[in-house]
VOGU-3710 file (C-alpha; in Angstrom, 3 decimals, decimal comma):
1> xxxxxxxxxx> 21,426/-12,650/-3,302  21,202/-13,325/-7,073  18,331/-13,631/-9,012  17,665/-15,470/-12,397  17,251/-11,861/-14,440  20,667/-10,735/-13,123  22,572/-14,170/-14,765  20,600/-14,301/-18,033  20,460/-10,345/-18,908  23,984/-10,551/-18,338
11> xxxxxxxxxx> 24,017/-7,111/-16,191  27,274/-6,975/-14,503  27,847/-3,863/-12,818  28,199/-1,283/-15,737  26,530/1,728/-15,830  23,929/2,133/-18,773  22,899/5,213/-20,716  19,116/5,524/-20,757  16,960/7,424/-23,584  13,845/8,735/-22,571
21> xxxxxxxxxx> 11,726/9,991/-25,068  8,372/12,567/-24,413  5,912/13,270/-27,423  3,711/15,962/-26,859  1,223/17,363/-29,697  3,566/17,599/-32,893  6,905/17,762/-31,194  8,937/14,523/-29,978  11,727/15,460/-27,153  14,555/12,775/-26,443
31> xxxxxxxxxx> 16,995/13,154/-23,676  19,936/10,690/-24,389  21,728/10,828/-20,569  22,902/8,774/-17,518  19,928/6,368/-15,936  21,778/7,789/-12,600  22,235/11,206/-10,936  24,308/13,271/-11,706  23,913/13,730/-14,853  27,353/14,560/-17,608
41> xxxxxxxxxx> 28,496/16,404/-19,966  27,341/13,721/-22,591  23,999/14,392/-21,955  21,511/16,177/-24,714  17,937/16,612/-25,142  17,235/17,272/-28,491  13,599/17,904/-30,385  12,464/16,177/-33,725  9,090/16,680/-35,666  9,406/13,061/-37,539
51> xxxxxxxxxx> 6,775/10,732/-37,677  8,276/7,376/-36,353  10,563/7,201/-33,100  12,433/4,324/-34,594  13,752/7,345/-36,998  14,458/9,465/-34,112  16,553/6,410/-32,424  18,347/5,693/-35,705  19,184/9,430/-36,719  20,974/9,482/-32,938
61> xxxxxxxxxx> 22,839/5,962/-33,435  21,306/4,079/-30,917  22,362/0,716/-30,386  22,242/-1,124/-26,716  20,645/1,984/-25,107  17,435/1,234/-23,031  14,841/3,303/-23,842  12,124/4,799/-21,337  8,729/6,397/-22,981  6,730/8,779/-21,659
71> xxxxxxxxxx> 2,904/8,231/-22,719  1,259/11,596/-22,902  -2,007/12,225/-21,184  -4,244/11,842/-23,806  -3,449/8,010/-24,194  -4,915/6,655/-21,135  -8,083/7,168/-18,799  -7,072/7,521/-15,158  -9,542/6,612/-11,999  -9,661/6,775/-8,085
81> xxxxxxxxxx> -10,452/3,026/-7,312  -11,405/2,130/-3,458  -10,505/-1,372/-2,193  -11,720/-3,099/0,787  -8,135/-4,344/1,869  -4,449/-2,669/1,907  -2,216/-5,681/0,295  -0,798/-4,319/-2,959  -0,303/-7,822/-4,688  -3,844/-8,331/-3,914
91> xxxxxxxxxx> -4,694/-5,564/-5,791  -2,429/-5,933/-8,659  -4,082/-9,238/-9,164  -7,803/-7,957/-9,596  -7,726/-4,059/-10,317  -7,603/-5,199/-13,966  -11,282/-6,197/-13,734  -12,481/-3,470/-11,145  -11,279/-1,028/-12,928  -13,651/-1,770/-16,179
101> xxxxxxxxxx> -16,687/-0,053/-14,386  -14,540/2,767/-14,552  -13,781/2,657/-18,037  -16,216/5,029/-20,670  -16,536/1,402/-22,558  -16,339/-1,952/-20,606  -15,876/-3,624/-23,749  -12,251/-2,036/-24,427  -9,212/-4,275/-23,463  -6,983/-2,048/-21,689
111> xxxxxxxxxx> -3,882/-2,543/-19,615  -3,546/-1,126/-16,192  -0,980/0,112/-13,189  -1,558/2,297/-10,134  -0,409/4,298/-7,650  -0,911/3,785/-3,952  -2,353/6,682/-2,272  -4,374/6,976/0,900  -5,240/4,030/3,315  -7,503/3,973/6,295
121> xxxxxxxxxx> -9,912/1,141/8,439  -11,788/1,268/4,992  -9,179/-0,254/2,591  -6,651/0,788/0,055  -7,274/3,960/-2,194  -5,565/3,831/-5,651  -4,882/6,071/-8,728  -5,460/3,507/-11,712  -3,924/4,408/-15,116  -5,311/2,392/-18,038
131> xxxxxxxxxx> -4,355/2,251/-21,478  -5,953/0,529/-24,369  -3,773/-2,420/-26,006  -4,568/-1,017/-28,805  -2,703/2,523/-28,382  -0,041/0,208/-26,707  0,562/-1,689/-29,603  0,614/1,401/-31,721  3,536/3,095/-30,085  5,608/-0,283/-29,946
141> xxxxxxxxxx> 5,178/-0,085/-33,491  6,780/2,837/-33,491  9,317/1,554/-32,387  10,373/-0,855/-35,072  13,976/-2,111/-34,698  13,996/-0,574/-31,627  10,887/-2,510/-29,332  13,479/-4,535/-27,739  15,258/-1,658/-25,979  12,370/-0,261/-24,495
151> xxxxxxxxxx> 12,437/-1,243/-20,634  9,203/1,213/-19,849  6,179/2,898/-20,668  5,579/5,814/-17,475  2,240/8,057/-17,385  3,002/11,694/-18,413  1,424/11,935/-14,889  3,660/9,873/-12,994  7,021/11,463/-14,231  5,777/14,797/-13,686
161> xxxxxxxxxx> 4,646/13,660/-10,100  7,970/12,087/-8,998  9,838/15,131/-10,241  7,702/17,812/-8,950  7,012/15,922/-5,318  10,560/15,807/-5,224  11,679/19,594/-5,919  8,714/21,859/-4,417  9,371/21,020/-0,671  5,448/21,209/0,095
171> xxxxxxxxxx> 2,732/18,867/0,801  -0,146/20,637/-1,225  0,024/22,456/-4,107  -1,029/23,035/-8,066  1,496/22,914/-10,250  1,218/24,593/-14,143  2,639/22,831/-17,232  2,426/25,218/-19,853  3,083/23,363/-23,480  3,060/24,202/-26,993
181> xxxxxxxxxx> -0,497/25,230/-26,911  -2,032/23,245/-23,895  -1,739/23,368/-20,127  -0,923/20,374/-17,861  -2,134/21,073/-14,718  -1,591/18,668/-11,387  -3,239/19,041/-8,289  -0,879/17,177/-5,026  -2,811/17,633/-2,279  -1,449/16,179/1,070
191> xxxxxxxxxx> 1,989/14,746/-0,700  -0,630/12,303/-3,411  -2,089/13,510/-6,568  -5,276/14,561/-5,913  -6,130/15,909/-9,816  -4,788/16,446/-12,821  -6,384/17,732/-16,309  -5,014/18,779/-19,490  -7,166/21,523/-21,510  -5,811/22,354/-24,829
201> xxxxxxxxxx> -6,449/25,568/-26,946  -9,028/25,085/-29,529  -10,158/28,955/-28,880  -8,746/31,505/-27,062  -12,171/32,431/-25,067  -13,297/28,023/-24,420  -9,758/27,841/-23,796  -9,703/30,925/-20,884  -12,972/29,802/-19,578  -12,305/26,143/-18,954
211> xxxxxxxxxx> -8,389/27,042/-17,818  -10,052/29,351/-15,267  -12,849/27,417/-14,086  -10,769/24,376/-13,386  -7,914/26,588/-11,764  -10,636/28,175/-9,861  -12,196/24,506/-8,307  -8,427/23,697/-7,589  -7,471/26,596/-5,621  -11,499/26,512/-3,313
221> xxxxxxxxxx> -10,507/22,555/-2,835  -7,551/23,338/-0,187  -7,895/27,344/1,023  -5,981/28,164/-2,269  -2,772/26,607/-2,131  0,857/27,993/-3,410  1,263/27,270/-7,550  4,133/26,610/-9,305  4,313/27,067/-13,182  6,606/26,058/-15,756
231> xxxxxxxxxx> 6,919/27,234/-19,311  8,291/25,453/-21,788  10,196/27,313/-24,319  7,944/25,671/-26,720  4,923/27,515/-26,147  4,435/30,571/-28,269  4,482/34,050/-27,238  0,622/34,454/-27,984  0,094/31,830/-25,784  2,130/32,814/-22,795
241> xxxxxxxxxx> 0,448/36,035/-23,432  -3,051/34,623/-22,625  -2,550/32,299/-19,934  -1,602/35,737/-18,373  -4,085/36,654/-19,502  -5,861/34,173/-17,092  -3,639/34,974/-13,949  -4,321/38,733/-14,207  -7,924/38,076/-14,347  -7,910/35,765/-11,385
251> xxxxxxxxxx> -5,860/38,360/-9,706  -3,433/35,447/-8,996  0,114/34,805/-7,603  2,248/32,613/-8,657  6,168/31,257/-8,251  8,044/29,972/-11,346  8,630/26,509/-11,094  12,486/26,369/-9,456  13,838/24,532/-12,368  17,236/26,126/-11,116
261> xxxxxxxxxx> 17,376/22,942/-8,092  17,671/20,693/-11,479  21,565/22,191/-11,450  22,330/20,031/-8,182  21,465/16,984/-10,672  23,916/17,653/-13,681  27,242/19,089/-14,581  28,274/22,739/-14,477  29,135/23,307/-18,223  25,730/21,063/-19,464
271> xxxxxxxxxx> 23,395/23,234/-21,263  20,143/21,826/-20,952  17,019/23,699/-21,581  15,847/23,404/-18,113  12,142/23,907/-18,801  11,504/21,373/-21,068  13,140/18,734/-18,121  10,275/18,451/-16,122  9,010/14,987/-17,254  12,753/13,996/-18,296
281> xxxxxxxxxx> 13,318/14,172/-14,417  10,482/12,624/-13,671  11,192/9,465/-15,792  15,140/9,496/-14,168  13,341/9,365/-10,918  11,146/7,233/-11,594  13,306/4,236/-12,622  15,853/5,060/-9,401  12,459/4,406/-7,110  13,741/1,945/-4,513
291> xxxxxxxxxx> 10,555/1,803/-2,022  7,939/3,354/-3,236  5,961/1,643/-6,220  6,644/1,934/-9,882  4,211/2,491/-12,037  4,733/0,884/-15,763  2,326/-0,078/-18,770  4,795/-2,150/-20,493  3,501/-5,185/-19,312  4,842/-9,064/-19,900
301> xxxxxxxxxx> 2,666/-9,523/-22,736  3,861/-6,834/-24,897  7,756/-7,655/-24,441  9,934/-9,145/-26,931  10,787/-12,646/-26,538  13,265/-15,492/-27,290  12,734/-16,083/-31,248  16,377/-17,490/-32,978  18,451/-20,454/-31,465  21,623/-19,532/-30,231
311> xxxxxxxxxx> 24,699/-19,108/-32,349  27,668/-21,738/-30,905  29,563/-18,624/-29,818  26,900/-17,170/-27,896  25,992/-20,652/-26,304  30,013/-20,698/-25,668  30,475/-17,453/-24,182  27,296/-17,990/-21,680  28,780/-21,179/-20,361  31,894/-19,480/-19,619
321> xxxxxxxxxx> 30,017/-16,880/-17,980  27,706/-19,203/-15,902  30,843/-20,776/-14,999  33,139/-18,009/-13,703  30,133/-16,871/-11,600  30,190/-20,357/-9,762  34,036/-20,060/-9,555  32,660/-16,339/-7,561  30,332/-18,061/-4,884  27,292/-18,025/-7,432
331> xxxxxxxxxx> 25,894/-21,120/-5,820  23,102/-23,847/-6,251  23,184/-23,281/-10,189  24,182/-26,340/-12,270  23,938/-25,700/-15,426  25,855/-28,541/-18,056  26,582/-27,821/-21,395  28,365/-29,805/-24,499  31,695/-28,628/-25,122  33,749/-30,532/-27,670
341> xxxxxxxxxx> 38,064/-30,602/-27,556  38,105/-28,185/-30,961  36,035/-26,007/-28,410  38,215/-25,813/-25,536  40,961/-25,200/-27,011  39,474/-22,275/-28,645  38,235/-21,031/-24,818  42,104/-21,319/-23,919  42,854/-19,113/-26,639  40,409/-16,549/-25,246
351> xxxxxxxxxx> 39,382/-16,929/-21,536  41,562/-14,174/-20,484  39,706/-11,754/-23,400  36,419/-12,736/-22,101  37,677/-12,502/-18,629  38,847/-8,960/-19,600  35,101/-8,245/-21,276  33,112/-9,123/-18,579  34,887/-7,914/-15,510  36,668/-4,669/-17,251
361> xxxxxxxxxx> 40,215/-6,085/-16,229  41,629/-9,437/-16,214  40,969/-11,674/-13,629  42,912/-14,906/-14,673  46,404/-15,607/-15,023  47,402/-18,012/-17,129  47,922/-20,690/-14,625  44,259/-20,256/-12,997  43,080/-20,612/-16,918  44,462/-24,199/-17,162
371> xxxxxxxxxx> 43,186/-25,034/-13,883  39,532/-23,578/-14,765  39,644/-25,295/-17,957  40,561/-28,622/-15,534  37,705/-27,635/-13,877  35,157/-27,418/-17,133  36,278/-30,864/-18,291  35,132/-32,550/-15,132  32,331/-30,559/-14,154  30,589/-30,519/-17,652
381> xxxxxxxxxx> 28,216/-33,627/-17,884  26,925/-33,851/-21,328  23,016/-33,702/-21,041  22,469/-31,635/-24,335  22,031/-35,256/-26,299  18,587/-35,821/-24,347  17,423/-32,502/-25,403  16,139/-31,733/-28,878  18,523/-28,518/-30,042  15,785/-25,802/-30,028
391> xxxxxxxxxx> 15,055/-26,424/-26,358  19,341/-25,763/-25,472  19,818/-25,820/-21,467  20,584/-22,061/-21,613  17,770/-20,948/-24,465  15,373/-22,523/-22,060  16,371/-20,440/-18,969  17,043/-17,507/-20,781  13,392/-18,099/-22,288  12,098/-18,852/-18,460
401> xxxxxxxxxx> 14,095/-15,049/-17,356  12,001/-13,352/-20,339  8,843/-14,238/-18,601  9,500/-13,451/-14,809  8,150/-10,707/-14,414  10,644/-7,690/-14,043  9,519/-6,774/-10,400  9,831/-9,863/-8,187  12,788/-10,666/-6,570  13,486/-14,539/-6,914
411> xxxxxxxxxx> 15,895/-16,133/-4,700  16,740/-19,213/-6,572  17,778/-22,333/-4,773  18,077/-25,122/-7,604  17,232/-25,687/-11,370  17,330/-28,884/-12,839  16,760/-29,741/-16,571  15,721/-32,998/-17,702  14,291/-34,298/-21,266  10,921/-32,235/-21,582
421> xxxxxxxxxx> 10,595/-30,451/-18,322  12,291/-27,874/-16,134  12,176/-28,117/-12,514  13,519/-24,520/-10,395  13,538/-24,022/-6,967  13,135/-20,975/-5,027  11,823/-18,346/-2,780  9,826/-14,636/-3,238  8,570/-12,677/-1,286  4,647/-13,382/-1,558
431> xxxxxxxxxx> 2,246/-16,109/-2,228  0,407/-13,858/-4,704  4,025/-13,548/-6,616  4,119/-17,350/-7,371  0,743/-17,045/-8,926  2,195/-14,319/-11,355  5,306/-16,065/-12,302  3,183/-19,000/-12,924  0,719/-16,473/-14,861  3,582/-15,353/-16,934
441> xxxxxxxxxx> 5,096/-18,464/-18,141  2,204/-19,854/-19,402  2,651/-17,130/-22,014  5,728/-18,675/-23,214  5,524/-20,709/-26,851  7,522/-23,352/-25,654  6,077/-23,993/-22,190  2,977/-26,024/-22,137  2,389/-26,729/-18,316  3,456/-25,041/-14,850
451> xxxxxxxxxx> 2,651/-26,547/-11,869  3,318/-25,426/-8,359  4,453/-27,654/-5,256  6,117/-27,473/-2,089  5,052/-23,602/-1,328  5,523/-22,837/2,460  7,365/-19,965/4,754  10,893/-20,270/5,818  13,238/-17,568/6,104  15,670/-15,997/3,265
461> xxxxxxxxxx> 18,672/-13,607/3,066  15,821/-10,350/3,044  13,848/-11,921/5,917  10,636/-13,800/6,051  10,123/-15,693/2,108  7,971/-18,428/0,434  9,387/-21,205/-0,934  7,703/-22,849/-4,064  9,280/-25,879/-6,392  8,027/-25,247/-10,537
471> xxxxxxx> 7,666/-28,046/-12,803  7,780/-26,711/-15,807  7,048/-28,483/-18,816  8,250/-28,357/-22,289  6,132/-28,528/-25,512  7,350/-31,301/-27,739  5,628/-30,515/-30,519
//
């Protein structure tokens, strides 16, 4: 099955290197590495004190990279939120607005995600994260240059979660993140979070007493269950000295955190400092997630979107690529685009290049180059003429692929393009996702109107689907 994303982001099979990028109190960590186990040579983590990440990202020559942030804990509000029914899309469709009587000030405008946990005859329990579009905004701009790259914004929480779930093979426990001069601590009680709380050093004796008491409420919750800690190499001697301080006090066991199982997920001669990983992971695992949900406040709104026209050779090179993925089985797309004779000849000149560029080895010989380029001159139907040049077939679809959002699946079935109006046919996996891709193209510039038609149940290459039929149309003015 192919989907609309996988044509217009032009992802064909490479692997990608992934940055993911941690700042926590005055210190900014980047991991440049694989977005796939195991991990090489290649990869570093290095840590800058800088003020901007976009001088981070341009001090390390970053280009085409996609970048992965992790928002520390003191940028969003987190909540326990009961529902009365278990259907995900349901709730990702209204926890926006249940979640404000959890909020310390209803008037904020925040963005929010969450994390399934328990369900029962009562509903759907969730942890909500929400962030405030301003602090959103603030980190993008951070970004400069570099805002297009970034494919997610992950809760400290959540990476640590998916790493530590992962590596302590347990059900319950409290795990210990001790930082610069803070401690992380996480409470995963039953295989969910339960709590988490970060308490940072202001005074040694506030600091002891509030570390203790909360360790202390942790540890009655369950019959005191096993904790792990980590220490970064970060923190200071002085403060390793008094947290422990706190353990001796307490009288308490512990186990280091087995940071030694990260060696089954990178190379033998790749010095990594191993303590400082324990988000890094997190964010790696998070992004491989293949059932369970992701959790991700870079939402639609705050991506970049289609801006420029297309050059000629990038409006070239895209019909040649649309085209050698129908000559693959890529079915049901017809896309036509204006290609004049000084044009082709140019392709002839370089099919086998592009061929070469897209693939990673030639796929043409010369002889099935003359015949595709037979092919091209009677398949292409000139329809660009009808259409005003800043709404180009492929700008227009490419625009259309910058708005669905990132985690449906669409099965696409047809796309026409007339004069003013788009018209795509297709099939997802939920009613409640043809309301969000509706949602989401509304917030394009150059769409004024989206309506919905034909929506039923048949079945699709994944099992049961529902079909829908968009007319989109275009502004003219």
């Amino acid at each position: 099955m192919s989907t609309i994303t996988d044509l217009f982001n032009i992802k064909i099979g490479f692997g990608r290197k992934g940055v993911f990028i941690e700042k926590l109190g005055s210190n900014t960590t980047v991991l440049l590495a694989d977005e796939k186990f195991p991990l090489r040579e290649s990869a570093r983590i290095k840590r800058y004190t800088v003020e901007t990440v976009e001088e981070i990202l341009t001090a390390e020559g970053i280009t085409k990279e996609n970048i992965y942030y992790i928002i520390p804990p003191s940028l969003y509000y987190r909540n326990i939120v009961h529902f009365p029914f278990t259907d995900v899309q349901k709730i990702e469709g209204v926890i926006k607005y249940e979640v404000k009587d959890y909020l310390p000030f209803q008037d904020i405008d925040c963005v929010t995600d969450f994390l399934p946990l328990t369900v029962d005859a009562s509903g759907q329990e969730v942890l909500s994260f929400s962030a405030e579009k301003s602090e959103i905004e603030n980190i993008l701009w951070g970004f400069g240059q570099y805002r297009k790259n970034l494919k997610a914004l992950i809760p400290f929480d959540i990476a640590v979660y998916n790493n530590v779930i992962s590596t302590i093979e347990k059900d319950t426990f409290i795990f210990l993140d001790i930082q610069n001069d803070s401690v992380y601590i996480q409470f995963v009680k039953k295989g969910m979070i339960g709590s988490v709380i970060s308490i940072i050093r202001n005074s040694d004796d506030l600091y002891m007493d509030s570390f203790l008491s909360h360790l202390l409420m942790f540890l009655r919750e369950t019959d005191y269950p096993p904790v792990y800690v980590n220490i970064r190499k970060t923190a200071s001697e002085g403060f390793k000295n008094l947290n422990h301080k706190v353990f001796e006090l307490m009288d308490l066991s512990y186990r280091a955190f087995p940071v030694r199982a990260y060696r089954s997920y990178i190379t033998e001669n790749n010095s990594l400092e191993l303590s400082e990983m324990i988000s890094m992971f997190g964010a790696l695992k998070s992004i491989n997630l293949v059932q369970n949900k992701k959790v991700d406040l870079l939402k639609e709104e705050f991506k970049p979107r289609l801006k420029s026209y297309l050059s000629m050779k990038d409006f070239i090179t895209l019909g040649i690529i649309m085209l050698i993925l129908l000559s693959i089985s890529v079915s049901n797309l017809f896309i036509d685009v204006r290609i004049h004779k000084k044009q082709i000849k140019e392709l002839e000149k370089s099919i086998s290049g592009l061929s070469s560029d897209i693939f990673g080895k030639p796929q043409l010989k010369r002889e099935d180059s003359e015949q595709l380029l037979a092919d091209i001159r009677t398949r292409i139907v000139n329809i660009e003429k009808s259409i005003d040049k800043k709404y180009s077939g492929v700008e227009l679809l490419r625009e259309i692929s910058t708005y669905l959002p990132g985690d449906i699946v669409v099965e696409y079935t047809d796309i026409v393009i007339e004069k003013d109006r788009v018209k795509f046919a297709g099939k997802v996996r939920t009613f409640s996702d043809i309301d969000r891709m509706q949602e989401a193209l509304l917030l394009s510039e150059y769409i004024s109107e989206v309506k919905v038609s034909n929506t039923g149940t048949t079945g699709s290459t994944g099992g049961f689907a529902v079909t829908f039929v968009f007319d989109i149309k275009v502004r003219t003015e």
